[in-house]
C-alpha positions as CSV (number, residue, x, y, z in Angstrom):
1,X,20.1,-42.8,6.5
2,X,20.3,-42.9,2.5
3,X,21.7,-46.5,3.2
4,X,19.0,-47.5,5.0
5,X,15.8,-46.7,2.5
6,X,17.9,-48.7,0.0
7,X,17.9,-51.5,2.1
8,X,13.8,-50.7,2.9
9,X,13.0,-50.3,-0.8
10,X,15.5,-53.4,-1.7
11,X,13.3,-55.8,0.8
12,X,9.7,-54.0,-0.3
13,X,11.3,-55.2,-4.2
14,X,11.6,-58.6,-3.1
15,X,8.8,-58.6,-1.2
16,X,7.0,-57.8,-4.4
17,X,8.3,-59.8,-6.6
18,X,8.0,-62.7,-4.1
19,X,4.3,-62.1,-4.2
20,X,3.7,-61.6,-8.4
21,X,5.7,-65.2,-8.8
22,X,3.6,-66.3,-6.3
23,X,0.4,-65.0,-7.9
24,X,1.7,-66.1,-11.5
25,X,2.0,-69.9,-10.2
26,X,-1.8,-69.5,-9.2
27,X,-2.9,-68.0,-12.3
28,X,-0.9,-70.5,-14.0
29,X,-1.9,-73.5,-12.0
30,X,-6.2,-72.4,-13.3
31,X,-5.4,-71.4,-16.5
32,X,-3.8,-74.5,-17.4
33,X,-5.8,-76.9,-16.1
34,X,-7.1,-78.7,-19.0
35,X,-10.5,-78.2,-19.8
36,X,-9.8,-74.2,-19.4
37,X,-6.8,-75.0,-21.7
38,X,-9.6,-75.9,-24.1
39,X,-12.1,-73.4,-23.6
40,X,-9.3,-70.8,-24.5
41,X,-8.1,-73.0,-27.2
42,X,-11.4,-73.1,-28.9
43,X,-11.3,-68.6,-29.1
44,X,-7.4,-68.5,-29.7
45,X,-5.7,-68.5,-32.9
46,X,-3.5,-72.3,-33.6
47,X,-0.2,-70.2,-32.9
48,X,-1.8,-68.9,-29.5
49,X,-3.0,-71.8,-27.9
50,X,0.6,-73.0,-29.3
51,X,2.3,-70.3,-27.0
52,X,-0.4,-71.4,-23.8
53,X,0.4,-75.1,-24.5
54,X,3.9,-74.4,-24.4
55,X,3.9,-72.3,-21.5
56,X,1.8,-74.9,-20.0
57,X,3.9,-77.7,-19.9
58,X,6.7,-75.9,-18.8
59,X,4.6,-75.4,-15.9
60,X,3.9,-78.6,-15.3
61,X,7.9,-80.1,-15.9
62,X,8.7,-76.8,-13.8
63,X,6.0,-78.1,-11.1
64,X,7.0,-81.9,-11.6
65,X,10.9,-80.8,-10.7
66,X,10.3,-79.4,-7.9
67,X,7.9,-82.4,-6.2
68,X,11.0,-84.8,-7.6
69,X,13.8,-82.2,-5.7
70,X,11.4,-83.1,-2.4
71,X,10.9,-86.8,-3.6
72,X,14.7,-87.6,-3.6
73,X,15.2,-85.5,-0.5
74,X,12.1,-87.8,1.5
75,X,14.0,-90.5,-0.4
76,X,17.4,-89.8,1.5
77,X,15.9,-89.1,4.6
78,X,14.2,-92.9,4.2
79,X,17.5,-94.7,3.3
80,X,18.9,-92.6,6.1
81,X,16.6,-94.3,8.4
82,X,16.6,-97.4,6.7
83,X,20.1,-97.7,7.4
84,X,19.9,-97.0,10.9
85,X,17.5,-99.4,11.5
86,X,20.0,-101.9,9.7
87,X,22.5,-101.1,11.6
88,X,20.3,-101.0,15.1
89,X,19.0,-104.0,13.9
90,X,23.0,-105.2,13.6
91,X,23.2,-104.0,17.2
92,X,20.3,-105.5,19.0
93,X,21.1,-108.8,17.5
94,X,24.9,-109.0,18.2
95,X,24.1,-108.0,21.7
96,X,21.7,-110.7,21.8
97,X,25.1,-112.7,20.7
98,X,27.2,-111.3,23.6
99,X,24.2,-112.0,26.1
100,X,24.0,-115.7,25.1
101,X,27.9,-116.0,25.2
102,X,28.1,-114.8,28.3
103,X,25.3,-116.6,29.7
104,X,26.7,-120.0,28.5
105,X,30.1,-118.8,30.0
106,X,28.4,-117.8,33.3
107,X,26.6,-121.6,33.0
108,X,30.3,-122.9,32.7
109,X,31.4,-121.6,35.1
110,X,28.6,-122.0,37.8
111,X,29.7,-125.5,37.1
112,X,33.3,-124.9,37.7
113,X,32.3,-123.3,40.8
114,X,30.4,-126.4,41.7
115,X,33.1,-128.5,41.1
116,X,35.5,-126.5,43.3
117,X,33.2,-126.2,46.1
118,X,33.4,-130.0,45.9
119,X,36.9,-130.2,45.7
120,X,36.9,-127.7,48.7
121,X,34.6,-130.4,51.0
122,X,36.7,-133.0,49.8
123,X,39.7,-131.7,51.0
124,X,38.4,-130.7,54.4
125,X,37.0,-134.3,54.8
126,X,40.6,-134.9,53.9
127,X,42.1,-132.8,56.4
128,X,40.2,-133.8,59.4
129,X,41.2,-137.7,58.3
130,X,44.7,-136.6,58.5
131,X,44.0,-134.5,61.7
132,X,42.3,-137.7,63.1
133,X,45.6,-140.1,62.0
134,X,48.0,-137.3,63.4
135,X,46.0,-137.2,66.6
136,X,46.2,-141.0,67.0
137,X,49.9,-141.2,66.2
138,X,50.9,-138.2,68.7
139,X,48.6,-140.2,71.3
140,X,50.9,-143.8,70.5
141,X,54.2,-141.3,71.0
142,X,53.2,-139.7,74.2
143,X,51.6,-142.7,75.6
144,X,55.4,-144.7,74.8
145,X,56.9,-141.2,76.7
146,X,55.0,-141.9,79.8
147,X,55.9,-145.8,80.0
148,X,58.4,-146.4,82.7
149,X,61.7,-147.5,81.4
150,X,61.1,-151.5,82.9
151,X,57.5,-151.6,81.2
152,X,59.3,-150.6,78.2
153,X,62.0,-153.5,78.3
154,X,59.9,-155.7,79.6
155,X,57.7,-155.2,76.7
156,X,60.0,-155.3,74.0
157,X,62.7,-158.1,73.5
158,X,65.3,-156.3,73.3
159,X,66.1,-151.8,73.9
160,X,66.8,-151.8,70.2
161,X,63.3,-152.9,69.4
162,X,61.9,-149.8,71.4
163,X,63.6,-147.2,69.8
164,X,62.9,-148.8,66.3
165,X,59.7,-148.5,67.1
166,X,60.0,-145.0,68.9
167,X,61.7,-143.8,65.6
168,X,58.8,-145.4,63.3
169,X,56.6,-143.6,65.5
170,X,58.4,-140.0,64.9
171,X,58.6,-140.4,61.3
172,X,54.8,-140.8,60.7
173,X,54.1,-137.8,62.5
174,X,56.5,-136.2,60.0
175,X,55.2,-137.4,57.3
176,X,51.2,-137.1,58.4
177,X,52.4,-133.3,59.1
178,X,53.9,-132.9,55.3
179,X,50.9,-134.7,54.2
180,X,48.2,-132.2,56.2
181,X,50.1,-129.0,55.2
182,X,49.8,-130.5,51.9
183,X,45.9,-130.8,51.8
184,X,45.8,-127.4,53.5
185,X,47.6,-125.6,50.6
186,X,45.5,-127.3,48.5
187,X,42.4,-125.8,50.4
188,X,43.9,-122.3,50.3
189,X,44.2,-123.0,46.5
190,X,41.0,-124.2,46.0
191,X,39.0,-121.8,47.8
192,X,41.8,-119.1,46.1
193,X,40.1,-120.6,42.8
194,X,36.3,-120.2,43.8
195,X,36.6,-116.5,45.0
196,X,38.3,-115.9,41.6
197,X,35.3,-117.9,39.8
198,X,32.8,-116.3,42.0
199,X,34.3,-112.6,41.1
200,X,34.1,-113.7,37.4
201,X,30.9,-114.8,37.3
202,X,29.8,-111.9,39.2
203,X,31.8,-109.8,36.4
204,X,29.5,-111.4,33.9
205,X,26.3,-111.3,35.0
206,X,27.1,-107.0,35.5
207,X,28.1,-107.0,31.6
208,X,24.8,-109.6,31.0
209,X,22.7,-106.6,33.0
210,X,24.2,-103.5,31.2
211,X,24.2,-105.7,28.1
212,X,20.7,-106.4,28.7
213,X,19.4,-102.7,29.1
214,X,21.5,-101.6,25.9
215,X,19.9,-104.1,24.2
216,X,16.2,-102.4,25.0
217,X,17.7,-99.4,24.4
218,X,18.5,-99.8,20.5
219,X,15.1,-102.1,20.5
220,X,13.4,-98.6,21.3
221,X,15.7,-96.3,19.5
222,X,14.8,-98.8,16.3
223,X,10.8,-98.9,17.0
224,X,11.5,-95.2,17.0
225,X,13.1,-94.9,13.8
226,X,10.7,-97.4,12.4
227,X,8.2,-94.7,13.2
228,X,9.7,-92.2,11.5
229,X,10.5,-94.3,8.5
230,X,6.6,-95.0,8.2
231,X,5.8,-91.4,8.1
232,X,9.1,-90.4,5.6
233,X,7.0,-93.5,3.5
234,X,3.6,-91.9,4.2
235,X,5.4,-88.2,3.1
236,X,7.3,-90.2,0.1
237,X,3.8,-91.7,-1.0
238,X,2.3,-88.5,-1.3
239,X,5.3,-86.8,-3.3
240,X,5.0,-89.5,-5.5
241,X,1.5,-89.1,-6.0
242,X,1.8,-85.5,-6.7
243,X,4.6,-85.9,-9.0
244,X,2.5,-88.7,-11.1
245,X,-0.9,-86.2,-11.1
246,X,1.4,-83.1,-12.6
247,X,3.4,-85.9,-15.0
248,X,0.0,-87.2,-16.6
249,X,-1.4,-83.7,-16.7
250,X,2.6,-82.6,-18.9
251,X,1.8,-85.6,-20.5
252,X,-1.9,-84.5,-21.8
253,X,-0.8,-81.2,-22.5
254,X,2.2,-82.5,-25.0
255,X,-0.7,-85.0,-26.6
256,X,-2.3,-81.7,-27.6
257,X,1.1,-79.9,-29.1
258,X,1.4,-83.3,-31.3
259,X,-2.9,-82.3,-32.2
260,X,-0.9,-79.1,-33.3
261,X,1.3,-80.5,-35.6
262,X,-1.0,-82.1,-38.2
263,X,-1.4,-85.5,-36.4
264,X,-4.4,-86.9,-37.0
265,X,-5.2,-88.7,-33.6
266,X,-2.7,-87.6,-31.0
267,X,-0.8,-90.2,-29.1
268,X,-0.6,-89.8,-25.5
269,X,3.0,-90.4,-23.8
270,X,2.3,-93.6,-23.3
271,X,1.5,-94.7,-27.2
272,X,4.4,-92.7,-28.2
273,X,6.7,-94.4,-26.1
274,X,5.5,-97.4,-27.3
275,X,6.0,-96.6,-30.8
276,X,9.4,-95.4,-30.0
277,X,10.6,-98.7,-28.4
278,X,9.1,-100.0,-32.1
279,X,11.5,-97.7,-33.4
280,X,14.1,-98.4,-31.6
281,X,14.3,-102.2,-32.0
282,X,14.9,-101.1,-36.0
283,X,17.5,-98.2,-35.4
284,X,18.9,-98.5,-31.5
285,X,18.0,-95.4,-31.1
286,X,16.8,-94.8,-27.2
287,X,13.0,-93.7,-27.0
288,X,13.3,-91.3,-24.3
289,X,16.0,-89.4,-27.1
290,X,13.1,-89.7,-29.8
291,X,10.9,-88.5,-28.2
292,X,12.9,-85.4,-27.2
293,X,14.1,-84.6,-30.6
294,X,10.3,-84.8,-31.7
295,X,9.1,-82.5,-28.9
296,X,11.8,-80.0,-29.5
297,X,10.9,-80.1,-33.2
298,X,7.3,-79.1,-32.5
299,X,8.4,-76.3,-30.6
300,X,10.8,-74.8,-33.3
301,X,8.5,-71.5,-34.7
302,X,5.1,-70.2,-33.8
303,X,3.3,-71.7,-36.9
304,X,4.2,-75.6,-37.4
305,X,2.1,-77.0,-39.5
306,X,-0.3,-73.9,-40.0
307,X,0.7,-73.0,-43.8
308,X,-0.2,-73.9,-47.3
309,X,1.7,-73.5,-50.5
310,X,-0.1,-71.8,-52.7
311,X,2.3,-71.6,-55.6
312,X,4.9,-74.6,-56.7
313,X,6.6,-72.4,-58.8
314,X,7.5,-69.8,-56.5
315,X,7.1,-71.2,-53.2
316,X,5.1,-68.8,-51.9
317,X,1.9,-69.9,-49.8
318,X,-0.5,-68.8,-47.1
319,X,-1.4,-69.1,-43.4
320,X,-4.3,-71.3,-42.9
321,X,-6.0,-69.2,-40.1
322,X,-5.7,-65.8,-41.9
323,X,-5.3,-66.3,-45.2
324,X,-1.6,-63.8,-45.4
325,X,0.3,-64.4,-48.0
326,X,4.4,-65.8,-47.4
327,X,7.0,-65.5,-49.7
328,X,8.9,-68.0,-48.4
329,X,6.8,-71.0,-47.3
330,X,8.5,-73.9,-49.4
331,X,11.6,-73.9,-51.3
332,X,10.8,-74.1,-55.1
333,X,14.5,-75.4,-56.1
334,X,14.6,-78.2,-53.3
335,X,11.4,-79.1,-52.4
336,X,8.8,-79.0,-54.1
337,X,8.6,-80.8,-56.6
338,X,9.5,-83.8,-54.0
339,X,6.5,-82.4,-51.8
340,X,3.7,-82.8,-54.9
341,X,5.5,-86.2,-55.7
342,X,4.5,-86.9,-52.1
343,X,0.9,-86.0,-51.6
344,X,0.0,-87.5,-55.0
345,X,1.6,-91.0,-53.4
346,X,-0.4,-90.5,-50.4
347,X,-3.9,-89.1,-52.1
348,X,-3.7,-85.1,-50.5
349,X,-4.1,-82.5,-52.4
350,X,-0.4,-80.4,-52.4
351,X,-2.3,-77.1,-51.7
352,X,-4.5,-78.4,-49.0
353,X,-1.5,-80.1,-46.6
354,X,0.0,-78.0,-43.9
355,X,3.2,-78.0,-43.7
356,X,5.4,-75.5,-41.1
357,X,5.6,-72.0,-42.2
358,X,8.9,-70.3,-42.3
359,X,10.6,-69.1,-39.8
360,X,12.0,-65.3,-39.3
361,X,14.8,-66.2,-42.0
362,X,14.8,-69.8,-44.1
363,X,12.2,-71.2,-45.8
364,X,9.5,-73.4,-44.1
365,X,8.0,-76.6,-45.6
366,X,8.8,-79.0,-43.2
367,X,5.8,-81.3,-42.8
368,X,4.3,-83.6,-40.1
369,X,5.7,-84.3,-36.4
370,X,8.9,-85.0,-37.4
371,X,9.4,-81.9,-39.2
372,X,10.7,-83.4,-42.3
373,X,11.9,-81.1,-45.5
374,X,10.1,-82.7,-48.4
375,X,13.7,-83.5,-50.3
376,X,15.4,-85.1,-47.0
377,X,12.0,-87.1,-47.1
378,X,12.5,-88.6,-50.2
379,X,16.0,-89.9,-48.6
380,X,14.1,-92.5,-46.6
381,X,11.1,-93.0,-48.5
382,X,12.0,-96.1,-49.9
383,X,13.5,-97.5,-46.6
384,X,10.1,-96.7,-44.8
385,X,8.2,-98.7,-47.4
386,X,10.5,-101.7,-47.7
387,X,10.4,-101.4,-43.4
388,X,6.2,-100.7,-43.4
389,X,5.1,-102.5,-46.5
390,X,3.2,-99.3,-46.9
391,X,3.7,-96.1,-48.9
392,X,5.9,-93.9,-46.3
393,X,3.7,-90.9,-44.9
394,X,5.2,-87.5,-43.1
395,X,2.1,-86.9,-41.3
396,X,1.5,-90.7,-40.0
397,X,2.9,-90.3,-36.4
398,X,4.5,-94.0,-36.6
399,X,6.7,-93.3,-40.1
400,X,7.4,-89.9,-39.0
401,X,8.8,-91.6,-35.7
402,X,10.9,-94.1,-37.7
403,X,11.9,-91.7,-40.3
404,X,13.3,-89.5,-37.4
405,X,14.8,-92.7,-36.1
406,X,17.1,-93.5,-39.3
407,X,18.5,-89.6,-39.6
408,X,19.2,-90.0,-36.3
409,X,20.4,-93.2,-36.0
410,X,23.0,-92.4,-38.9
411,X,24.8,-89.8,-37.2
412,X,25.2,-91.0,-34.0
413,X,22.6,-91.5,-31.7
414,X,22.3,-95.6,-32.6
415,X,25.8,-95.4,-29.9
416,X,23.1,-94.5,-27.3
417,X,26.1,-91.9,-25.9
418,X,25.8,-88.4,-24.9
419,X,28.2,-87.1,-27.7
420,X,26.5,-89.6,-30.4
421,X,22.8,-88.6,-29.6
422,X,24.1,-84.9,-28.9
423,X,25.6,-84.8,-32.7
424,X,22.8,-86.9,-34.2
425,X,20.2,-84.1,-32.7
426,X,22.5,-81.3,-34.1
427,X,22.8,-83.0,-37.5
428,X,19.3,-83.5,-37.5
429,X,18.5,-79.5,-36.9
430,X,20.9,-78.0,-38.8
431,X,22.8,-81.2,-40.8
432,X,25.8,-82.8,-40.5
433,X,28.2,-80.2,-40.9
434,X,26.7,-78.0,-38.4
435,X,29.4,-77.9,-36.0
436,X,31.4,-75.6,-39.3
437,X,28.9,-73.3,-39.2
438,X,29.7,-70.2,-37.5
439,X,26.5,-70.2,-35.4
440,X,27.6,-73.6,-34.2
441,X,27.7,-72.3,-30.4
442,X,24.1,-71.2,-30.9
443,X,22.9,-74.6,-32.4
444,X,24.7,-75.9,-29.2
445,X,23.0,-73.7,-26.6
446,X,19.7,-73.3,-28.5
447,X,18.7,-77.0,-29.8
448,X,21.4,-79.4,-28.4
449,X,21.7,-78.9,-24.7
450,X,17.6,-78.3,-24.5
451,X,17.3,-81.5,-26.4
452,X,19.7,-83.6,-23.6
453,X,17.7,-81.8,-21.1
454,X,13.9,-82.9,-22.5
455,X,15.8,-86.7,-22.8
456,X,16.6,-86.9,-19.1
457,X,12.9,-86.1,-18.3
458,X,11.4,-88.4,-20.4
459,X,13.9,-91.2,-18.7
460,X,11.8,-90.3,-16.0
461,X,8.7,-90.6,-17.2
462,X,9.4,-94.1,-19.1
463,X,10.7,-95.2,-15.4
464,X,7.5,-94.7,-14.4
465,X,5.7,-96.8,-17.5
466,X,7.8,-99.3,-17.3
């Protein structure tokens, strides 16, 4: 009995929780559609309509997984049929091979029949000739029996005459005998051959029938299966559709993560792909990584871009929405002094520029989309000028792409491998020598395999720009 309410309460559990994932996909599916993503963005803090955005487009990738699971599933199922309609396609036309063949051999040997049947005619016109001579010649013998013996001398000049003749007589009968069992053998023969023709062309036109009706039958099995492959097309079309709707809708949503960030005018996916094949025909490193690294980077704390330093000799600053002071908001000792030698360059005032706030332990700092420390800036500043022609800027999404794209590049990723581009996004996150740290494992399952993931998706979705 006790068994049995587990088993009850077990299924009502299930039942339940069936039903509140269920109800959390629809909520989900109307709260992030996108002008309600904006309504709520408008009354929410920056670092709440952060944690929406975020929760949204992992919604959508979530959503956009599960129509591509049923898009390469309708995409077997149509090479499957494809593939049978090849190979009935094979069928149908080496039957209509074997139907041909045969006919011309049944042709051949109609003729063959012909010709024996003529042969056959011949002979018997044959036969009765020799039946006709033989007749003639046994007449002459037993007309020469029934002279009497004086006709007979009287006749002939001498008695050896007669039986010279007599003898000449017998052996034409033998030989007109040999000669008509002759032409009768060669009757049996020939009418032998004809039945055997007749039963081989009979043979043939059977296979030519069953040929014939197998023939239809893979023409219908493939006008079936053509059927079916139009509707797997019709079912893949639709997939397809789906999958593009929920990719462009990901797509808005991660434009307004980059709005997040500092970036002055968003890029859709499409312009930062484009500026990431820019990029990459400078560093070889592979957009679809870039753009990863970049996306992971704007997810790393609750408050990128959404501090000010208040104090350069301390460090300390302030959140922009609330005003509450940090300790910890830039490092004085590393960065910056290269941070106010980079807003003076660029015209911003040093205590009006967000940059990220810190983090439950480090210092923040890190400015722009790219989520570059001011000191590691000033690394590449020079290269980006020399590159651009213009003063390098964290906050431009373009530099901050191709500064992302030389760190990378550097350590690894310009191999386009998965161990180079998996270093080169570990080295970027927590440097070069992250793999001696003793939270190496958590680097690895925290940044780098997420980062590999996010690439593979946005193969995806450059397959479908492209």
């Amino acid at each position: 009995m006790r068994n049995k309410v587990v088993i009850f309460l077990l299924f009502l559990f299930f039942l339940s929780t069936v039903a509140l994932a269920k109800a959390e996909a629809e909520n989900l599916e109307e709260t992030c559609n996108l002008n309600t993503i904006e309504n709520q963005c408008n009354v929410l803090s920056a670092s709440e309509c952060r944690v929406l955005l975020e929760k949204c487009e992992q919604y959508y990738s979530a959503q956009s997984d599960e129509i591509a699971k049923d898009l390469n599933k309708t995409e077997a199922e149509k090479k499957t049929l494809e593939n049978k309609i090849y190979s009935l396609n094979k069928k149908v036309k080496n039957l209509s091979y074997q139907i041909s063949q045969s006919n011309v051999i049944i042709k051949d040997l109609g003729i063959q029949i012909e010709d024996t049947t003529g042969s056959i005619v011949n002979t018997e016109s044959e036969i009765d000739s020799s039946k006709r001579k033989l007749g003639s010649i046994l007449r002459s013998i037993y007309e020469e029996d029934q002279k009497p013996i004086v006709e007979i001398l009287l006749a002939e000049n001498s008695l050896s005459g007669f039986f010279d003749n007599l003898a000449l007589l017998e052996s034409l009968t033998s030989k007109n005998k040999d000669l008509l069992q002759n032409i009768k053998d060669l009757k049996i023969n020939l009418e032998d051959q004809k039945v055997s023709l007749d039963e081989e062309k009979e043979d043939l036109e059977n296979m030519v029938e069953i040929q014939t009706v197998q023939k239809q039958q893979n023409s219908s099995a493939k006008k079936e299966q053509e059927y079916y492959l139009e509707i797997t097309e019709e079912e893949y079309q639709k997939y397809l559709g789906e999958k593009e709707t929920v990719d462009q809708k990901a797509s808005e949503v991660r434009a307004r993560i980059f709005e997040l960030i500092g970036v002055s005018k968003a890029p859709t996916f499409g312009e930062a792909y484009e500026i990431a094949k820019y990029v990459e025909s400078i560093t070889g490193v592979r957009p679809a990584f870039l753009l990863a690294v970049l996306t992971q980077e704007s997810n790393i704390g609750k408050n990128v871009g959404q501090c000010y330093l208040s104090n350069s000799e301390t460090g300390a600053g302030q959140t922009i929405k609330s005003g509450k002071i940090l300790s910890k908001v830039m490092k004085p000792t590393r960065d910056v002094q290269p941070f106010l030698t980079i807003t003076k360059e660029l015209g911003r005032d040093p205590y009006m520029t967000p940059v990220s706030c810190p983090m439950s332990s480090g210092w923040g700092g890190a400015m722009g989309p790219a989520q570059f420390i001011p000191a590691t800036w000033m690394i590449y500043r020079d290269e980006l000028k020399e590159i651009t022609g213009s003063p390098a800027d964290p906050w431009d999404i373009k530099d901050a792409f191709l500064a992302a794209g030389l760190y990378l590049s550097k350590y690894g990723a310009q191999k386009q491998t998965y161990d180079g581009e998996f270093n080169a996004a570990l080295s970027y996150f927590a440097g070069p020598g992250w793999y001696k740290s003793s939270y190496k494992n958590v680097y690895q399952r925290d940044y780098g395999y997420p980062i590999m993931s996010i690439t593979k998706r946005y193969e995806s979705d450059i397959a479908k720009i492209k």
